[in-house]
C-alpha positions in Angstrom: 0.0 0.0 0.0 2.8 2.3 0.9 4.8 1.7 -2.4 1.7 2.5 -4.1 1.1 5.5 -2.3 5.1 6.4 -3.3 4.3 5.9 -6.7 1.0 7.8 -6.9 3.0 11.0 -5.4 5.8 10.7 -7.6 3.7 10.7 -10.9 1.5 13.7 -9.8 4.6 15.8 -8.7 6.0 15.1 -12.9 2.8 15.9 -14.1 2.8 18.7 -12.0 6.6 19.4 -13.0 5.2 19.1 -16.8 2.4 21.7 -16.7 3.1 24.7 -18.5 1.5 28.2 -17.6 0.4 29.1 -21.4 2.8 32.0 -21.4 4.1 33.1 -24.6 7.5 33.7 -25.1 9.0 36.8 -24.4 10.2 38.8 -27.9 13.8 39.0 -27.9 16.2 42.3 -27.8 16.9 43.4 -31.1 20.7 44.3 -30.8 22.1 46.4 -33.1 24.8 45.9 -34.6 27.9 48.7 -33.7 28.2 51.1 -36.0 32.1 51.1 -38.0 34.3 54.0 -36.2 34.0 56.5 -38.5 36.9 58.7 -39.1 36.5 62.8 -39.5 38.9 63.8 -42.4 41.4 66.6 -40.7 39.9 69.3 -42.8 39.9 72.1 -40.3 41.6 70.8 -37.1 41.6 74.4 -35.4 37.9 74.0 -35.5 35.8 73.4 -32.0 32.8 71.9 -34.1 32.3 68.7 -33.8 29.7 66.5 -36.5 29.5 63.6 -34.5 28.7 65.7 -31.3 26.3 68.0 -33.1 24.1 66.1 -35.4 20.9 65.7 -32.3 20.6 69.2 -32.5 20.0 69.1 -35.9 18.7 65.8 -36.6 15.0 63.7 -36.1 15.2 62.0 -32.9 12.4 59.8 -33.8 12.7 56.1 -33.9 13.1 55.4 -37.8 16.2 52.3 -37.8 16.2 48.8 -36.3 17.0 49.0 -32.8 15.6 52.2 -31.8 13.4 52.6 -29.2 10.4 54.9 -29.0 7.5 54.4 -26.7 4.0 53.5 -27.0 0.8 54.7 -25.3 -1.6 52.0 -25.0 -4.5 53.2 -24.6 -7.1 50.0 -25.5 -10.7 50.6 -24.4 -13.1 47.9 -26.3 -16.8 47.4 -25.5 -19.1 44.5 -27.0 -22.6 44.0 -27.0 -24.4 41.3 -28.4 -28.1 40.6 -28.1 -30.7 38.4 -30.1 -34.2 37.2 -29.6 -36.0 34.5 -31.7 -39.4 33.6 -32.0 -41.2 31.3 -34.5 -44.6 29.9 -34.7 -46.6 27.3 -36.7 -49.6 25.6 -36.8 -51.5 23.1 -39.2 -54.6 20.9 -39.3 -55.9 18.6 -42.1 -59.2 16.8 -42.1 -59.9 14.5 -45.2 -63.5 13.2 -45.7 -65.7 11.8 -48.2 -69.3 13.3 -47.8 -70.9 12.2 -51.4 -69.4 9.0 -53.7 -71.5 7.8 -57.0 -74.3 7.1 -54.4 -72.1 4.6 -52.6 -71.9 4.0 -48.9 -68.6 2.8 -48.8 -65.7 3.7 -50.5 -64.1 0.7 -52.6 -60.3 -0.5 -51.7 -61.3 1.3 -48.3 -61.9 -1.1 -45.7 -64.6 0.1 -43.1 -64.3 3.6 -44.6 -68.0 4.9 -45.4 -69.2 8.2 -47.0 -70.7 10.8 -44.6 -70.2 13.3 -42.8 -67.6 12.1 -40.7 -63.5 12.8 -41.6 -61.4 10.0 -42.8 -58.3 11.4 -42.0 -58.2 14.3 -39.5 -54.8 16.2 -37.8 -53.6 18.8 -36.2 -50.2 20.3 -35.0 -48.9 23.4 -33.4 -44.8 24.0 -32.6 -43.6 27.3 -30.9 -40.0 28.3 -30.1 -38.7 31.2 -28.6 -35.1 32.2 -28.0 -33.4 35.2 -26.3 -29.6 35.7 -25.8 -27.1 38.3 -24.5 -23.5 39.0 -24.6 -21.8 41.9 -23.3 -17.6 42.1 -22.8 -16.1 45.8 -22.2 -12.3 46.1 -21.0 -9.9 49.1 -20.9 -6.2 49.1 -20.4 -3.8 52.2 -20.2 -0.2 51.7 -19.9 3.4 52.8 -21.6 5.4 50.8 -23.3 9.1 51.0 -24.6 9.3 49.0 -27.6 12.4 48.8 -30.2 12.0 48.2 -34.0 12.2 45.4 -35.4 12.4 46.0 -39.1 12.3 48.7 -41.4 9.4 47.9 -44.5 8.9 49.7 -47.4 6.8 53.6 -47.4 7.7 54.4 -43.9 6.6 51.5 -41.9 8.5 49.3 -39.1 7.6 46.6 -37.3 8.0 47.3 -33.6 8.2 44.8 -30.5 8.0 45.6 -26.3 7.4 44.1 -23.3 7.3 45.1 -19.7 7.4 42.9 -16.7 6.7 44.2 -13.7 7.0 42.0 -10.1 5.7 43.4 -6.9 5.4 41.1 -3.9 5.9 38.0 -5.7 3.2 38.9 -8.9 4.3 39.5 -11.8 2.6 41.1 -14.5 3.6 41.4 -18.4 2.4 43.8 -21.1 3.3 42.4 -24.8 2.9 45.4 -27.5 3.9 44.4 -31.2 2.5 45.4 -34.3 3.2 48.1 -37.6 4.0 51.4 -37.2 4.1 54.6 -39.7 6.6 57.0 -39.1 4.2 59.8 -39.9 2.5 58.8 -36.8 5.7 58.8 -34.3 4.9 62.6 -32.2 8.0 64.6 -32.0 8.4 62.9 -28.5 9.3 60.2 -30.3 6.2 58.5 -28.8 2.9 57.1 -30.9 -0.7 55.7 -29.8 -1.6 52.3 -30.1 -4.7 52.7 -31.6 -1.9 53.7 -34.7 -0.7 50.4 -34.8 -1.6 48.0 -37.5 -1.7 44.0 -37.2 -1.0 45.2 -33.4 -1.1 42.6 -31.1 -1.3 43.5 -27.1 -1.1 41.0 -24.3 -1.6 41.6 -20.3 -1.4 39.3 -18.3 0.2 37.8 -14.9 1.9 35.2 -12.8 1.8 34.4 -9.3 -0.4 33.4 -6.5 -3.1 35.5 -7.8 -3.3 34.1 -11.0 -2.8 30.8 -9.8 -5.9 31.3 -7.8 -8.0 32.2 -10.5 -7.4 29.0 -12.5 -8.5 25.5 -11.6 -6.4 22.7 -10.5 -4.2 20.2 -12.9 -6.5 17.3 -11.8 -10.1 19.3 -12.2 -8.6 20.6 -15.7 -7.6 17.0 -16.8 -10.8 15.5 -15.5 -13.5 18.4 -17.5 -11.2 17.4 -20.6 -11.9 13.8 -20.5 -15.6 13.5 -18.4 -17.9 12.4 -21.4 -20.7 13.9 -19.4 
């Protein structure tokens, strides 16, 4: 009994070792490769200007190569709602009868069936349904994300990529931002809304004993998979 007890504990701590949390990978830094040390040509060495020192107060300090980094506002407010209603009636009645045939009392072919007043064949039937339904789903989430590009596309686009992960008291929670941005639409804070994003794809959620909580057990999961009832 004991070794069986021993052997039941050890295969629910591996399936428990096993279990994944469903979280999708986080997107990789985007490192860009150093630049070549460029070499200023000695054309005016008395000269306290420097090109390499001077070009941000001249130049667009908006993200436009891979591995920049400009941030994005996420402001995502959604609301859904839903709502149908169904109804359908029908009703039907036949009633087959023979009142008057060549004089005859009884029809031919037609065992027992006589001419009168009476029905041959008489029914009735009467169906009803009536459906309502409802779905409503509203969310909102406002944050700031850093993201870096990815890759520069053709017409001023870039594909741009960020995460956050941010752990207080042993939760963590992660904000995934990715999608296609225009340049047109980076501010001059080198910042741009998410609502500007195409194919954008954002992701919150969190780890720990909150969101642990919130989910069912390994064993009540595996048994509503494979309960036929």
């Amino acid at each position: 009994m004991q070794k069986k007890f021993f052997m039941f504990t050890l295969a629910v701590l591996a399936m428990t070792g096993c279990r994944t949390t469903g979280r999708p990978p986080m997107p990789a830094a985007v490192v860009t490769p150093p630049p070549q040390e460029r070499v200023a040509e000695a054309q005016n060495p008395g000269s306290l200007f420097d090109p390499d020192g001077a070009t941000m107060l001249f130049a667009d300090a908006r993200a436009k190569r891979v591995g920049d980094i400009l941030l994005i506002k996420v402001v995502e407010t959604t609301l859904s709602k839903s709502k149908a209603s169904t109804t359908a009636d029908r009703a039907s009645s036949m009633d087959l009868g023979v009142s008057a045939y060549l004089g005859q009392k009884q029809l031919p072919l037609i065992p027992d069936a006589t001419v009168g007043p009476e029905s041959l064949v008489s029914a009735k039937s009467t169906s009803g349904f009536e459906g309502d339904g409802e779905t409503k789903r509203e969310s909102s989430l406002t944050t700031t994300v850093a993201a870096r590009v990815t890759r520069v596309l053709g017409g001023g686009l870039m594909e741009v990529v960020g995460a956050r992960e941010t752990r207080v008291n042993g939760e963590t929670q992660i904000v995934l931002v990715q999608g296609v941005a225009r340049d047109r639409d980076i501010d001059a804070d080198n910042t741009i809304m998410s609502t500007s994003l195409a194919e954008a794809r954002i992701e919150l959620y969190g780890e720990g004993v909150l969101a642990d909580k919130q989910r069912p057990g390994w064993l009540a999961r595996i048994l509503d998979n494979v309960w036929p009832f």
